[in-house]
N, C-alpha and C positions, 0 to 999 in steps of 0.2 A: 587410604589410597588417594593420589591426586589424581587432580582432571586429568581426565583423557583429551591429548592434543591433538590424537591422530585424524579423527574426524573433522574438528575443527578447521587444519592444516588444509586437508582436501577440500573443502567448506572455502578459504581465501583463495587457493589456486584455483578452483574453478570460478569464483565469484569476480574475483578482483584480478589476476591474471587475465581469465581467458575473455570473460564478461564485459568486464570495464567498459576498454576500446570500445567497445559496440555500442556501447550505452552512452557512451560518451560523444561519437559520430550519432546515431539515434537522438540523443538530444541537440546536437546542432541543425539537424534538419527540423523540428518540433519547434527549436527556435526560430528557424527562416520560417515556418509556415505563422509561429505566434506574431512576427512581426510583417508580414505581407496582411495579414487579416487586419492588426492591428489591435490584439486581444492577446498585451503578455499576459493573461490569465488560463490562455489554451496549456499552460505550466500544472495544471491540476490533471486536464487530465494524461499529457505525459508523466504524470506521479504515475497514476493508476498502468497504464501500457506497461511504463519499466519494469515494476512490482511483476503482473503479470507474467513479462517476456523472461525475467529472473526464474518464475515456478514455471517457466517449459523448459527452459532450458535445463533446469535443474533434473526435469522428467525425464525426458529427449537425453539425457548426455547431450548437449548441443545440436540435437536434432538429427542426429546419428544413431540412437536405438527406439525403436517406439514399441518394442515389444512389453514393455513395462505397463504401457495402455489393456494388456490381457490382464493384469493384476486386480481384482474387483475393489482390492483395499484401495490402489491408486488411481483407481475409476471412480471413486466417492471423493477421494481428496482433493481430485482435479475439476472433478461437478462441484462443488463446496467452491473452489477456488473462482471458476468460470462466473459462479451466482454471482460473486463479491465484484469481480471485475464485470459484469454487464451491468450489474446495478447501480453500482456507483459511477461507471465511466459512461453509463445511458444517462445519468440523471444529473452529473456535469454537460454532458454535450445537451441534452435537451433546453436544459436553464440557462449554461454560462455562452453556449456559444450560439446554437440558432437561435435565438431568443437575442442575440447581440446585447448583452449582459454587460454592463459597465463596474468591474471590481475597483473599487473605488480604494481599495488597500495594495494592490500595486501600482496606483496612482501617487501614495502617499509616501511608501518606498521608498519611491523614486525621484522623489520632486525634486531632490537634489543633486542628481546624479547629471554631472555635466557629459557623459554622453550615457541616453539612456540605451540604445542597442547593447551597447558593451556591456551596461549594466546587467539588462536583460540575458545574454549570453553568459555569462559568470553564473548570473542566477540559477540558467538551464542547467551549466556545468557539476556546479554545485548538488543541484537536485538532484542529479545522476547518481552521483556518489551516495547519495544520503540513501537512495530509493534501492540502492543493493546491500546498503547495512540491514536497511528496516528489512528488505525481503530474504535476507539471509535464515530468516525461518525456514523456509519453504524449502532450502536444498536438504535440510534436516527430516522433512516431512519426506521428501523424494526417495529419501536414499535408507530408508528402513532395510532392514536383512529380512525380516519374519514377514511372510507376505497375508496373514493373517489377520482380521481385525481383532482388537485389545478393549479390555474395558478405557482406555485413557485415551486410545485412539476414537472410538464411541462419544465418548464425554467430551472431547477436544473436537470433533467436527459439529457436536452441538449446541456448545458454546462457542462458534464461529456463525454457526445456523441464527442463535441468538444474537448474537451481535450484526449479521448482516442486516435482519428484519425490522431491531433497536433505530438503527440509523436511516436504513428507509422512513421509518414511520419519523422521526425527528427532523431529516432534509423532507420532508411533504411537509411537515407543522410549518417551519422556517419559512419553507417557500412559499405556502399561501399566506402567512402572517405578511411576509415582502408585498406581494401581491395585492395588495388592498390596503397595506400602511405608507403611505410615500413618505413618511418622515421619519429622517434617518437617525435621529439622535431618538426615538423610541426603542427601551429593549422589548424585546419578545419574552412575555414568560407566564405562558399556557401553555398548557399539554404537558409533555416531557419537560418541557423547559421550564418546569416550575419545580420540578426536584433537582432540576444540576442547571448550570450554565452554560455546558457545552455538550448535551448530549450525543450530539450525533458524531461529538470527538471520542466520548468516551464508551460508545460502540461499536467506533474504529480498534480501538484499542482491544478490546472486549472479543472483537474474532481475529487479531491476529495473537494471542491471551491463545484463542481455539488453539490455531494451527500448530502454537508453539505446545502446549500438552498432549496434542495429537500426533506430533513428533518424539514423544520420550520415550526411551525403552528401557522397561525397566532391569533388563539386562547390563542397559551400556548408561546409567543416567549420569554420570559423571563427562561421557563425553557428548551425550544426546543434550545435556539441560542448556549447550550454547545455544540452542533455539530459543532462548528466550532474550536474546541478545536484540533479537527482531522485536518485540512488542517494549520493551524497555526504551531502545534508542529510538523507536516511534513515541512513545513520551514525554522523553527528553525533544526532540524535534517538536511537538504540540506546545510545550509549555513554555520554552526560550526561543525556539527559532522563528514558530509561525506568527503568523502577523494579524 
């Protein structure tokens, strides 16, 4: 049997139809606010909001049913989700922004860009799009039939549980290593960082890995396994696009 497209299908017309626009007005405001502060780095954490606003929307049907919040399976998936978004987007706003944080890799971007706003604006636009591929897990996750919890559903929020806790403890290692090393041509590699190079990238990856097996049914796996379109194209974004 081939893939099933039908899910998928509904998957891009809600994603990319009805989503986009929003996401794409959402980030030109994210942009006027990164460039009035003067911190095109506030781009990290409109990543994490988009991601976010992608798994409500996906919830919600557009914020039009919330009775799916009665569902205890989508009361764990949405707690799981929330952890991942206050952890990560507390511990960007804490370091990169009040802290007035100087990213010194959209400085370097950028050096050549003969007008950087516009620059910066492409960049936002860009990220919009990318930030509904990578989340296009999560409308997978939303939109289960069987409102009961599965062993893979089990196993998939705990290997996102793992992977939230992975990268906390990896951004705390990075951040006090910063913190006490002013020299910047030193790498870091204590802690976690002495088994991988980019740990706390590959934690990221490691819970949305969760979310995508916690979306498969093994009734429908042929049109449920496009949930893994999200932690793949998250990859591929890590390893060629980031900087």
């Amino acid at each position: 049997k081939g893939m099933d497209l039908g899910l998928l299908q509904r998957c891009v017309q809600q994603l990319f139809v009805r989503q986009l626009p929003k996401v794409c007005v959402a980030q030109l405001g994210f942009w006027g606010v990164a460039m009035q502060i003067g911190m095109p780095h506030f781009i990290d954490i409109a990543w994490c909001i988009q991601q976010y606003f992608v798994g409500i929307t996906s919830l919600t049907k557009n914020f039009t049913d919330f009775s799916c919040l009665n569902s205890t399976k989508n009361k764990i998936y949405f707690g799981v989700l929330t952890l991942w978004f206050v952890r990560l987007g507390g511990y960007l706003l804490r370091t990169r922004i009040l802290k007035e944080f100087t990213d010194f890799r959209y400085e370097n971007i950028s050096k050549n860009a003969k007008n950087k706003p516009l620059f910066y604006l492409l960049q936002f636009q860009l990220q919009g799009l990318i930030a509904i591929i990578t989340a296009s897990t999560l409308y997978f996750l939303f939109n289960q039939r069987r409102p009961q919890m599965e062993p893979n559903n089990w196993a998939g929020m705990l290997l996102s549980l793992v992977g939230i806790i992975g990268e906390a403890i990896a951004d705390n290692q990075l951040y006090n290593f910063q913190q006490t090393n002013k020299d910047r041509s030193k790498v870091f590699r204590q802690g976690l960082f002495q088994k991988a190079r980019h740990p706390n990238l590959f934690f990221e990856i490691v819970t949305w890995i969760g979310f995508a097996v916690a979306a498969l049914d093994a009734r429908n796996i042929s049109g449920t396994s496009w949930a893994f379109i999200g932690p793949i194209s998250l990859w591929a974004v890590m390893n060629f696009l980031s900087t």
